[in-house]
C-alpha positions as CSV (number, residue, x, y, z in Angstrom):
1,X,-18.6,-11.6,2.5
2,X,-19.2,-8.4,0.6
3,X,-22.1,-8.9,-2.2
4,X,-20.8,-10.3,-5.2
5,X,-21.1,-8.3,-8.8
6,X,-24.1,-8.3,-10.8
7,X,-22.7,-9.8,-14.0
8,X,-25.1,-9.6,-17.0
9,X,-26.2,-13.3,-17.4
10,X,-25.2,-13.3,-21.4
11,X,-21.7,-12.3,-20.3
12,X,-19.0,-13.0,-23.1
13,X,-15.8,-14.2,-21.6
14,X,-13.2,-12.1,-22.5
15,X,-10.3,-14.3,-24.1
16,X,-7.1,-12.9,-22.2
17,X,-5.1,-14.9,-20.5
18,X,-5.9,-15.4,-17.0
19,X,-2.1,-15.2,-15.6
20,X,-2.7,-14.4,-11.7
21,X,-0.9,-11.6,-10.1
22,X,1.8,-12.7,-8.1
23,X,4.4,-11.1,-5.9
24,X,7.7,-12.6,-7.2
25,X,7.0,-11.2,-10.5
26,X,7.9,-7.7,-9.5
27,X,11.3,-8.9,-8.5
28,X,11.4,-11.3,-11.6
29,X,10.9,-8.2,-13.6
30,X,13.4,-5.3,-11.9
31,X,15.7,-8.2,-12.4
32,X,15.2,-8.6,-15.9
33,X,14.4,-5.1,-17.2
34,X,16.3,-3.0,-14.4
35,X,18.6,-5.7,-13.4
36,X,21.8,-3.7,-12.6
37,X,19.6,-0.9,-10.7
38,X,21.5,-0.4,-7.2
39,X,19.7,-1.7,-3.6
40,X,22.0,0.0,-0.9
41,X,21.6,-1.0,2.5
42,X,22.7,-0.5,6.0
43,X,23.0,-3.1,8.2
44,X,23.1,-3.4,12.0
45,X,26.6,-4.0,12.6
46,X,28.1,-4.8,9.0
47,X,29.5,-2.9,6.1
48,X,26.8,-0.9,4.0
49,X,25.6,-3.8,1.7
50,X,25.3,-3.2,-2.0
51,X,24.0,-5.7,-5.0
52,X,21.3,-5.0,-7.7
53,X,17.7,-6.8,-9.0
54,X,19.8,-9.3,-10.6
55,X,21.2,-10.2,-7.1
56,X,18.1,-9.8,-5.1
57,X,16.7,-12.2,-7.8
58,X,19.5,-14.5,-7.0
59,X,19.8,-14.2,-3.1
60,X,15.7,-14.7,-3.0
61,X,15.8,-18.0,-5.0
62,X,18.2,-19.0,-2.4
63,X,16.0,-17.9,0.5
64,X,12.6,-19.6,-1.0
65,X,15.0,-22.6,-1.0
66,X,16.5,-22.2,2.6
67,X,12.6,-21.4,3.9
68,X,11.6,-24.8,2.3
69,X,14.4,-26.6,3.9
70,X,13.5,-25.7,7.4
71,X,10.1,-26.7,6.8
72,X,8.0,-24.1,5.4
73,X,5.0,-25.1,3.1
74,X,2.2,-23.4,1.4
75,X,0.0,-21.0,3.5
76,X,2.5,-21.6,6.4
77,X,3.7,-18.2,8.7
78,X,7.1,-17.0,8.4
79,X,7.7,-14.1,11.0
80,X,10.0,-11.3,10.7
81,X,11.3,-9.3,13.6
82,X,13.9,-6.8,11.9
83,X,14.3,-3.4,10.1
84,X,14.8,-1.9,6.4
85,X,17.5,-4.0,5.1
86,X,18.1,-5.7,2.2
87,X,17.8,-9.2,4.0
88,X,14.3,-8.1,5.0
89,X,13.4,-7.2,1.5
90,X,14.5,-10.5,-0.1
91,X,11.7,-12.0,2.6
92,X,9.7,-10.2,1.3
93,X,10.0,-12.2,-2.2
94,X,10.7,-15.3,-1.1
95,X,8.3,-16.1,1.4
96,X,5.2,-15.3,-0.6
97,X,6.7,-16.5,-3.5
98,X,6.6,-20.2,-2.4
99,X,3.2,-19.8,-0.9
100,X,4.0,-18.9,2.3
101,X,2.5,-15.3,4.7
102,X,5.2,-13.1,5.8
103,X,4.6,-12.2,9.4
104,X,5.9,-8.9,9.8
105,X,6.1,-8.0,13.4
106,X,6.6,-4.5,15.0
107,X,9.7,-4.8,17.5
108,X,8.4,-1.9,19.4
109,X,5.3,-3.3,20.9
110,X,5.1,-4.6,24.5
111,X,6.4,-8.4,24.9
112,X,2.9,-9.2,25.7
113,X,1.7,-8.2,22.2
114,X,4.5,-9.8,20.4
115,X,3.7,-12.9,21.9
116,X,0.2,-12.5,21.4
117,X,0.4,-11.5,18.2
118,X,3.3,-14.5,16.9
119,X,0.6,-17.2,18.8
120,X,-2.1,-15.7,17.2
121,X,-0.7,-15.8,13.4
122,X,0.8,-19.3,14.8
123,X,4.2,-18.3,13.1
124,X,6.3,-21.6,12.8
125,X,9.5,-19.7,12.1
126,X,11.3,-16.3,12.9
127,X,14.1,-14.4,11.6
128,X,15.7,-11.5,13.3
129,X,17.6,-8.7,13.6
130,X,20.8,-9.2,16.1
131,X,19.5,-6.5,18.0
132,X,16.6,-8.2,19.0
133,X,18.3,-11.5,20.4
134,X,17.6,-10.3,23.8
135,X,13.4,-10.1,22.9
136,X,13.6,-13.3,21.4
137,X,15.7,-15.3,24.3
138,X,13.1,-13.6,26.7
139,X,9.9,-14.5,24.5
140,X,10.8,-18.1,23.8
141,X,9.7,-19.7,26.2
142,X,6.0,-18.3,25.5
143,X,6.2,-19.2,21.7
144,X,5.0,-22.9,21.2
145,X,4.6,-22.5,17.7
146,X,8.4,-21.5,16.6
147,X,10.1,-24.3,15.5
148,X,13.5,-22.3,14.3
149,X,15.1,-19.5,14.7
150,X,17.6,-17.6,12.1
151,X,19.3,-14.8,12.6
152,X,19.5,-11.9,9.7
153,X,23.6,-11.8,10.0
154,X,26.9,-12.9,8.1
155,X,28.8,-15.7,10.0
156,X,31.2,-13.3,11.0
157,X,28.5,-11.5,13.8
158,X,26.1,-14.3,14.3
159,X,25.6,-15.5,17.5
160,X,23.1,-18.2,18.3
161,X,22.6,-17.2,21.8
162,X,19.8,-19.6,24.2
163,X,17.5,-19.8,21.2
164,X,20.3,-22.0,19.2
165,X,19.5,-19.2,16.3
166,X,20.8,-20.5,12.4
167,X,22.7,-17.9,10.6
168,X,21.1,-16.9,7.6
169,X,23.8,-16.2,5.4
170,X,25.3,-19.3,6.1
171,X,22.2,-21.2,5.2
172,X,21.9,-18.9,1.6
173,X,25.5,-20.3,1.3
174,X,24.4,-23.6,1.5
175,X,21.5,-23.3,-1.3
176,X,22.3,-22.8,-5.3
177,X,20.9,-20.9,-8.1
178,X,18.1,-21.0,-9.3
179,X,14.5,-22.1,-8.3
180,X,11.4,-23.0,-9.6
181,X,8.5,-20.7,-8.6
182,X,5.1,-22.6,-8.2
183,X,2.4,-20.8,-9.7
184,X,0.3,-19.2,-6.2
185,X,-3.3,-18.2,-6.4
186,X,-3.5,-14.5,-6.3
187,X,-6.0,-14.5,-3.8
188,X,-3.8,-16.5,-1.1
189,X,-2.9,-14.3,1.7
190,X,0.8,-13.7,1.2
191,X,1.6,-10.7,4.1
192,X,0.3,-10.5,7.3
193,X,0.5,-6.9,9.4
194,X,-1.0,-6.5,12.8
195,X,-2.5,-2.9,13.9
196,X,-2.3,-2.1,17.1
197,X,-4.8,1.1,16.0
198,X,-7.8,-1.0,17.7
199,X,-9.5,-1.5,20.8
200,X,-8.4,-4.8,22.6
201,X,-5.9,-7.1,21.1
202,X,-4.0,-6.3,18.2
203,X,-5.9,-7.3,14.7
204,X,-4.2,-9.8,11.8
205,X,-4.6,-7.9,8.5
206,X,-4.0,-10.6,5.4
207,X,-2.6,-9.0,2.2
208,X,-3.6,-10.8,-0.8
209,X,-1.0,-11.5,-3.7
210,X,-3.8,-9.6,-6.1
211,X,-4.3,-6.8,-3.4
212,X,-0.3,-5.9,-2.4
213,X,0.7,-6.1,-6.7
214,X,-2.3,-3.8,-7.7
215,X,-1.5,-1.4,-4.4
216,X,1.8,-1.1,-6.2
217,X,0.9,-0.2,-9.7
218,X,-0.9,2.2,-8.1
219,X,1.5,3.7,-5.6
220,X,3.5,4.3,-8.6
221,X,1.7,6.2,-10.4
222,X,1.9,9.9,-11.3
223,X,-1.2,10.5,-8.9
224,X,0.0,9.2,-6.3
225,X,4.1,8.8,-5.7
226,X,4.9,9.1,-9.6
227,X,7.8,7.0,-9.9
228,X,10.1,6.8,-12.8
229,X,13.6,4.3,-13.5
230,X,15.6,7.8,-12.3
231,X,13.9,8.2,-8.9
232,X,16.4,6.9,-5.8
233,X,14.0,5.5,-3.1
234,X,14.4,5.7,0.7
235,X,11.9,3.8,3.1
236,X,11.7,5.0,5.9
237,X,8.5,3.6,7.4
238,X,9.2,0.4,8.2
239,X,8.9,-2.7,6.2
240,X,7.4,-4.3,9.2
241,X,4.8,-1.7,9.3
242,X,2.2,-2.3,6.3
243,X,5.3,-3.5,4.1
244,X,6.6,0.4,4.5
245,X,3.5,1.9,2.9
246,X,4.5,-0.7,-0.7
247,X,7.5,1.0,-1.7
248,X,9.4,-2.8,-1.4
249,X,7.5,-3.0,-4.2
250,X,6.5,-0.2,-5.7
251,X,10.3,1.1,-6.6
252,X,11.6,-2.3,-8.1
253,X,8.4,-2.0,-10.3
254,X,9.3,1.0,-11.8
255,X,13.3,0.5,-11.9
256,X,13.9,2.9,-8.7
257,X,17.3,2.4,-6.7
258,X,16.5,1.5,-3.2
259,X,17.7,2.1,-0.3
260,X,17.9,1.3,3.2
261,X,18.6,2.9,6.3
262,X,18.3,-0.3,9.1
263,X,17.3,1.3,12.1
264,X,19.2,4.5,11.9
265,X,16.6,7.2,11.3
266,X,18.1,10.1,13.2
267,X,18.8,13.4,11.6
268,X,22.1,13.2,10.6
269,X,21.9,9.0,9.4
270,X,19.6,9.8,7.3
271,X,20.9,12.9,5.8
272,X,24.0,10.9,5.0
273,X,22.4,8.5,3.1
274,X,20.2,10.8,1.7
275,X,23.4,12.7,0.1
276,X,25.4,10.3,-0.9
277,X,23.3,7.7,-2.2
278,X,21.3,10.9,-4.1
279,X,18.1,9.7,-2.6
280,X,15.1,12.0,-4.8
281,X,12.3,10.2,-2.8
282,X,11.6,9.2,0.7
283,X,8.7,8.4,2.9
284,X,7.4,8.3,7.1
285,X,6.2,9.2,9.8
286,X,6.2,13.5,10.8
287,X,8.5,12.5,13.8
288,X,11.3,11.2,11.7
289,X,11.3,14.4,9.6
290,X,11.0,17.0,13.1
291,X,14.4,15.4,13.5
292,X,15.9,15.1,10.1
293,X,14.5,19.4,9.9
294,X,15.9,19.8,12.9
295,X,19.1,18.7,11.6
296,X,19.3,20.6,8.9
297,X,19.1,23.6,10.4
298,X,21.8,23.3,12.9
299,X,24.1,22.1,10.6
300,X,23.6,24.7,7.2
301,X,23.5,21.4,5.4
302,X,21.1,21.1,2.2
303,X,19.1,17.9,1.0
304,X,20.8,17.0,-1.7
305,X,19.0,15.6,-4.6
306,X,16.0,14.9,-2.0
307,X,12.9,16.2,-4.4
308,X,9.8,14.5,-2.7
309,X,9.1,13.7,0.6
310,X,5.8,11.2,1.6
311,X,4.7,11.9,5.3
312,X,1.5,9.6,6.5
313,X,0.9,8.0,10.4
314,X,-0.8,11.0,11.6
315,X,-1.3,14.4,10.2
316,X,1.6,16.6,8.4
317,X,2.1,19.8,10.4
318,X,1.7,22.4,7.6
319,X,5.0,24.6,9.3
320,X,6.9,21.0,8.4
321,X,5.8,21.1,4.6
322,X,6.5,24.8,4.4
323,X,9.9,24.5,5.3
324,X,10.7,21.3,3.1
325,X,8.9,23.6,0.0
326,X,10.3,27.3,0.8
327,X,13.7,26.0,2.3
328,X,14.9,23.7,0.7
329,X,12.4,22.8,-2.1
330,X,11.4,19.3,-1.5
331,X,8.0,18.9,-2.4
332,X,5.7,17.2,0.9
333,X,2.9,14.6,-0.3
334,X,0.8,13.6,2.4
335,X,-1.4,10.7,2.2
336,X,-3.6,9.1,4.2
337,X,-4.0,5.1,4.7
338,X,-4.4,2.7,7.5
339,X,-3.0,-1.3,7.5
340,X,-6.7,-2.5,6.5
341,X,-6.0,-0.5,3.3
342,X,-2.8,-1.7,2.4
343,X,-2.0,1.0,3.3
344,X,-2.3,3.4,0.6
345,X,-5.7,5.8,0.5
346,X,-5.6,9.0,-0.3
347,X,-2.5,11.5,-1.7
348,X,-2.9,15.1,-1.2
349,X,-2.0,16.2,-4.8
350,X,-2.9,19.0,-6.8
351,X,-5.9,19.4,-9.7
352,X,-5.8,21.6,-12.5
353,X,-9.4,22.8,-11.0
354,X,-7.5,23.4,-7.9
355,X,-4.1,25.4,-9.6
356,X,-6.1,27.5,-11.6
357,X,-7.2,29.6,-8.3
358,X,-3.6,30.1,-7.2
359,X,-0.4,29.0,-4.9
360,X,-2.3,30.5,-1.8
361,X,-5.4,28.7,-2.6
362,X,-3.8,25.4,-4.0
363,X,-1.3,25.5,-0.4
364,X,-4.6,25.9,1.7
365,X,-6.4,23.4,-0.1
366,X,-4.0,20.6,0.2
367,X,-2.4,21.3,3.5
368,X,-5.7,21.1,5.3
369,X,-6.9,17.8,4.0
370,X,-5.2,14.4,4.2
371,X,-5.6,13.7,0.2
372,X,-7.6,12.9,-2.9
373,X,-9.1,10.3,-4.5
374,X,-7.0,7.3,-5.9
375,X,-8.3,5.0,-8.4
376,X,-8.8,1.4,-6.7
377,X,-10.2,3.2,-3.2
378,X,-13.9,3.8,-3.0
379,X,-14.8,7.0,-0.2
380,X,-18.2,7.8,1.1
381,X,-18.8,10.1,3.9
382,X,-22.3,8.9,6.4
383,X,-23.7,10.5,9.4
384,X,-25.2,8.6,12.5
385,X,-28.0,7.2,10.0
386,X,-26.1,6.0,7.8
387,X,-26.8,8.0,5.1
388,X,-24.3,9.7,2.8
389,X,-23.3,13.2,3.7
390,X,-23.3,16.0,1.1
391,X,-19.6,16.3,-0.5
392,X,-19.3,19.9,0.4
393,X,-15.8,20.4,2.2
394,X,-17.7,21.2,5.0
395,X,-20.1,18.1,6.7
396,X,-18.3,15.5,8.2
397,X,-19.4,12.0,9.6
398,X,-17.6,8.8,9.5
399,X,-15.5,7.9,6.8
400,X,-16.3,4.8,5.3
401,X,-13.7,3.0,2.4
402,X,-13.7,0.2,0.2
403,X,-12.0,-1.7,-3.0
404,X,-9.3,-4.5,-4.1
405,X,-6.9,-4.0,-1.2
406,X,-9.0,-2.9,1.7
407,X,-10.3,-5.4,4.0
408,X,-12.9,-7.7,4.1
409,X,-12.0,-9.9,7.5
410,X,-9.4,-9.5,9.9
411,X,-7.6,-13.2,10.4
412,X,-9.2,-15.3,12.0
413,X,-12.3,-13.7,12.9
414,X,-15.5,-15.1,12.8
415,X,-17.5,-11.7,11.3
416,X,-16.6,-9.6,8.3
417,X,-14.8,-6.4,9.5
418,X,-17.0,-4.7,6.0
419,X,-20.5,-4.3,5.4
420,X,-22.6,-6.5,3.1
421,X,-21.5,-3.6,0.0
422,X,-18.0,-4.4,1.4
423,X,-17.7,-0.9,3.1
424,X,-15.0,-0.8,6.0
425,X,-15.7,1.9,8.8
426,X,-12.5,3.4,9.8
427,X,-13.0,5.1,12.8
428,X,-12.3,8.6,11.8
429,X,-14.6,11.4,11.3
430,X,-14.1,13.2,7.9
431,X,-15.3,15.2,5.2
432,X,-15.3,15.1,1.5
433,X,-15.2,17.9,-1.1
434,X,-16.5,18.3,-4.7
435,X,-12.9,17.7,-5.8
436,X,-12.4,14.5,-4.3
437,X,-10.5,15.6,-1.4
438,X,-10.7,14.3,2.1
439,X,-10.3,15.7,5.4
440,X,-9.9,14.0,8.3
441,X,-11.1,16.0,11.5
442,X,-10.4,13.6,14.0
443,X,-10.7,9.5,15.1
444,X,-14.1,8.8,16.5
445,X,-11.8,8.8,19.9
446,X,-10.5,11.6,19.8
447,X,-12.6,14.4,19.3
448,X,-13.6,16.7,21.8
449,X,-17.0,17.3,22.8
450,X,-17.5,20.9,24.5
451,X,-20.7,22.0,25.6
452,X,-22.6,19.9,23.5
453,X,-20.1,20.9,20.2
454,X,-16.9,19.8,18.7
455,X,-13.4,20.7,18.7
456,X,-11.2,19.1,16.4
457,X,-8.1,17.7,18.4
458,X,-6.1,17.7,15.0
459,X,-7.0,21.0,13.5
460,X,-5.6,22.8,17.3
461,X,-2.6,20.2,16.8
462,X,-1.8,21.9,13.3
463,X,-1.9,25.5,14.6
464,X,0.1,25.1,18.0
465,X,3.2,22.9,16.2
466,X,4.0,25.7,13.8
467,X,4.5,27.7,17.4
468,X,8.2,28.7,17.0
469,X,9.9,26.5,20.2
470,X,7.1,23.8,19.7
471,X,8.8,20.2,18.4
472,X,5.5,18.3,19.0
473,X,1.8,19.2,20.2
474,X,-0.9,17.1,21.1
475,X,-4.3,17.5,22.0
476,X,-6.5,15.8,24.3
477,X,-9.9,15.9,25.5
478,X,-9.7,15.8,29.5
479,X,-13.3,15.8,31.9
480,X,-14.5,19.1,32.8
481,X,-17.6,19.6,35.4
482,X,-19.0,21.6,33.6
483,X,-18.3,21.2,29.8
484,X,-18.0,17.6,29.5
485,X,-14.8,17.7,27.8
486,X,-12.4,20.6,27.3
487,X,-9.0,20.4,25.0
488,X,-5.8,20.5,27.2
489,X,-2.5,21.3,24.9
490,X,0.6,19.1,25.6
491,X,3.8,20.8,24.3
492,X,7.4,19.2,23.6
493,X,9.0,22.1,23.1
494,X,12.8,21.9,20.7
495,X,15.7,21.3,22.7
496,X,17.1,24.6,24.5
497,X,14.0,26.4,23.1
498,X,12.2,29.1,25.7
499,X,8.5,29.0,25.1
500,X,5.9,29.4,27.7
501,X,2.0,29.0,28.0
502,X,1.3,32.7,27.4
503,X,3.6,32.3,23.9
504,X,1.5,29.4,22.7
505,X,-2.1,30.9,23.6
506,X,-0.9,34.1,22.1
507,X,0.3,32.1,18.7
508,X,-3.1,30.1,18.8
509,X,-5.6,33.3,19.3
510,X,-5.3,34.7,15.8
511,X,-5.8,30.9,14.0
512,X,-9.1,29.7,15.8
513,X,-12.0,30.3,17.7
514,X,-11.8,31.8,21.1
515,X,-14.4,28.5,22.9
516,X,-11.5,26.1,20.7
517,X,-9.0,28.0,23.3
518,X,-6.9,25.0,25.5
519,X,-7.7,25.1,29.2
520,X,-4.6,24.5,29.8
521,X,-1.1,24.2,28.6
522,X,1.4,21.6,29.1
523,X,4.8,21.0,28.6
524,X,6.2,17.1,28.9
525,X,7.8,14.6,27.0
526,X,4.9,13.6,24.1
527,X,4.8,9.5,24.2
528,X,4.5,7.5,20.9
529,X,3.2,4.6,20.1
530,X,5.1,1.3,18.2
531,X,4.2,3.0,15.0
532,X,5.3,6.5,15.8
533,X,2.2,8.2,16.5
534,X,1.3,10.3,19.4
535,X,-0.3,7.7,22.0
536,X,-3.3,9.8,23.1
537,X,-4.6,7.2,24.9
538,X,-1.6,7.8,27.6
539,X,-1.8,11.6,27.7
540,X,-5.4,11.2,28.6
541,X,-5.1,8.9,31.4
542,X,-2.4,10.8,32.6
543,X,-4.3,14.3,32.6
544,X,-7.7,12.6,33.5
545,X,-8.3,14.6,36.5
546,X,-6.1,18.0,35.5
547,X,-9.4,19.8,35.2
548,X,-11.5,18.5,38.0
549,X,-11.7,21.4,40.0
550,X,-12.5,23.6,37.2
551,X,-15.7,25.6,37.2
């Protein structure tokens, strides 16, 4: 475990009250000081649902009593295959709020990872989305450990299918007002995410009730999302990736209206919502936003009262934040975060330092690094030594974090996943600046190594998707005989758009350095991965051997 704190040994106790920080009382709040705020949500094949904090209150009481009917005790796993709804979110109080870990598991993996991932977190019961009763009939058989089954629908829908599923709002039905909420340790795990962003099998990350509460007074913040009781929320990363980046959370603790698109996260779902729900804030990955731009533009349309925008998963294209700003002025945070950091990190926002030098200056500063500084996340910078690098904007090395909601062990490992100061590597090579800002230059993977120096796959990625005609770009190293490595550019280009290889290299040659130059250009369908990222690892085994005659 990390080394403890040096307390002085004539410590005076303080003489507050030691109240632990528990989940449930950010809903037992919004429902008592924002109680009539709206929660708006689609659902897969029902009406748009709407209630307020009072009701979620209500309907979550009901669901801590229908989990301890079917069984489920303190520290047991209660697994969640389903998407942004408001039945989702009210898991998302109950279950940790008797004691329980909420399993959140990511739909779009393989079946072999799902079932590795449920036997590995030893999930006694799952609820799901009706869309995914054909994954669950087919998985069954390979999940010992699931004991029930409930389905996320009203009576009308359900359908129990070969898995003899339970409805779930005939079981709320069946419960009353009311509960008595035990008193949980803050330190019990109470959400469990899997990241599929390692080698090997996918790794259990173990939220703490302390970790996820203080990750959300700090997400709302003016430094990082700066929420207030007038801001309209729209998640649209999803709550079974990293609980949607805390915004479950986050929003009902500063009064925010939620709301929640289910799986619809096309252009023109999400612009609906986004208008008439007057959503000011939203957050996800850059793919959902190519679209949702995309959208806008063929249509005329405008966003609304849409005034801030979070993109994280993988770097913002800086073409993408210049047309939310100039267009249609929505301001574009990016952050920075993984799951072993709950997942908030960095947020790239602005310091008077920084504003004083200019728009120009302030736009290049915080469009070419992921973010600054938060308070409750600890950055050092170290080079193959170990020793810390210079904060100078300029030397990079690996990038190392720590604090009260990164990680110290993944579940059920055997080693600590941190050092003995409690510092987590994670796997990206970065550097830090003077003002606290950090720039990521690429994973430890992913950089390409040409002729004995580096190219940074992300910085070429940046340039070539502002190309006009480029939807997506993605950079991989690929063998060369005689370089090592050398960076091969892989091009979705916009639907009906005319762009060739000579129109990319030609956009590229002004931005970067001649040797940085792809070998080659490629256009193809860009592959993602379950969390929306470009899956790198795909492209490269599928160009491994486009430059093997090269000399």
């Amino acid at each position: 475990m990390a080394r403890p704190p040096a307390f002085h040994r004539r410590m005076i106790p303080g003489l507050m009250q030691p109240a632990p920080l528990q989940i449930i009382d950010i809903a037992r709040f919004a429902a008592t000081a924002h109680g009539r705020r709206e929660i708006v949500s689609r659902l897969v094949d029902e009406p748009v649902w709407r209630y307020d904090y009072r009701g979620l209150m209500t309907r979550a009481e009901r669901a801590a009593k229908m989990l301890e009917a079917l069984g489920v005790q303190s520290g047991d796993r209660v697994a969640t295959l389903a998407w942004n709804t408001h039945r989702h979110l009210e898991l998302f109080y109950a279950a940790p709020g008797i004691g329980a870990v909420l399993h959140t598991v990511n739909p779009r993996l393989f079946d072999e990872q799902i079932v590795y991932i449920l036997n590995h977190a030893e999930s006694g019961v799952l609820l799901f989305d009706k869309t995914f009763l054909p994954l669950v009939e087919r998985l069954a058989p390979e999940l010992p450990h699931i004991r029930a089954y409930v389905m996320l629908s009203d009576e009308a829908r359900h359908g129990a299918g070969a898995v003899n599923a339970l409805c779930y709002e005939t079981l709320l039905a069946r419960e009353s007002d009311g509960f008595e909420w035990p008193v949980v340790d803050e330190n019990a795990g109470a959400f469990l995410c899997y990241t599929s962003g390692t080698t090997g099998d996918p790794k259990g990350v173990l939220y703490s009730h302390r970790a996820i509460v203080l990750h959300s007074m700090a997400a709302g913040l003016n430094g990082a999302f700066g929420f207030d009781a007038f801001d309209v929320v729209m998640p649209c990363s999803s709550l079974f990736h990293a609980t949607a980046w805390g915004l479950p959370f986050a929003a009902p603790l500063n009064g925010c209206k939620l709301v929640f698109p289910c799986e619809r996260m096309d252009g023109a779902s999400l612009q609906e919502l986004i208008v008439d729900e007057g959503v000011t804030f939203s957050g996800g990955v850059p793919t959902i936003w190519t679209m949702y731009l995309a959208h806008l533009e063929q249509t005329g349309e405008t966003p609304g009262e849409l005034q801030r925008v979070v993109i994280g998963g993988s770097a913002v294209p800086r073409a993408m934040a210049e047309a939310f700003k100039k267009k249609y002025g929505v301001r574009v945070l990016q952050i920075w975060g993984m799951t072993e950091t709950c997942p908030l990190g960095v947020v790239a926002t602005p310091t008077p330092s920084l504003a004083a030098l200019g728009e120009e200056a302030l736009d290049e500063a915080i469009w070419t690094r992921q973010g600054r500084l938060q308070f409750g996340i600890d950055l050092r910078i170290v080079d193959d030594d170990g020793r810390d690098a210079p904060r100078d904007g300029e030397t990079s090395g690996a990038l190392m974090v720590r604090g009260p909601w990164t990680i110290q062990r993944y579940y059920r490992a055997e080693k600590d996943a941190a050092d003995a100061d409690g510092w987590f590597d994670t796997g990206d090579i970065a550097t830090l600046d003077e003002h606290g800002f950090m720039r990521i230059t690429d994973r430890k993977k992913d950089v390409i190594k040409s002729g004995g120096e580096w190219i940074s796959s992300i910085d070429l990625e940046n340039v070539a998707v502002a190309c006009p005609g480029v939807r997506i770009a993605a950079v991989i190293g690929v063998p060369h005989p005689k370089w090592e490595e050398r960076p091969v550019l892989v091009i979705e280009a916009h639907e009906g758009a005319a762009v060739s290889e000579a129109d990319v290299l030609a956009f590229l040659a002004p931005h970067i350095v001649k040797w940085w130059t792809p070998d080659k250009v490629v256009f193809d369908t860009v592959p993602l991965t379950a969390t929306g990222k470009i899956d790198k690892k795909v492209l490269r085994d599928r160009y491994k051997a486009l430059l093997s005659g090269d000399r």
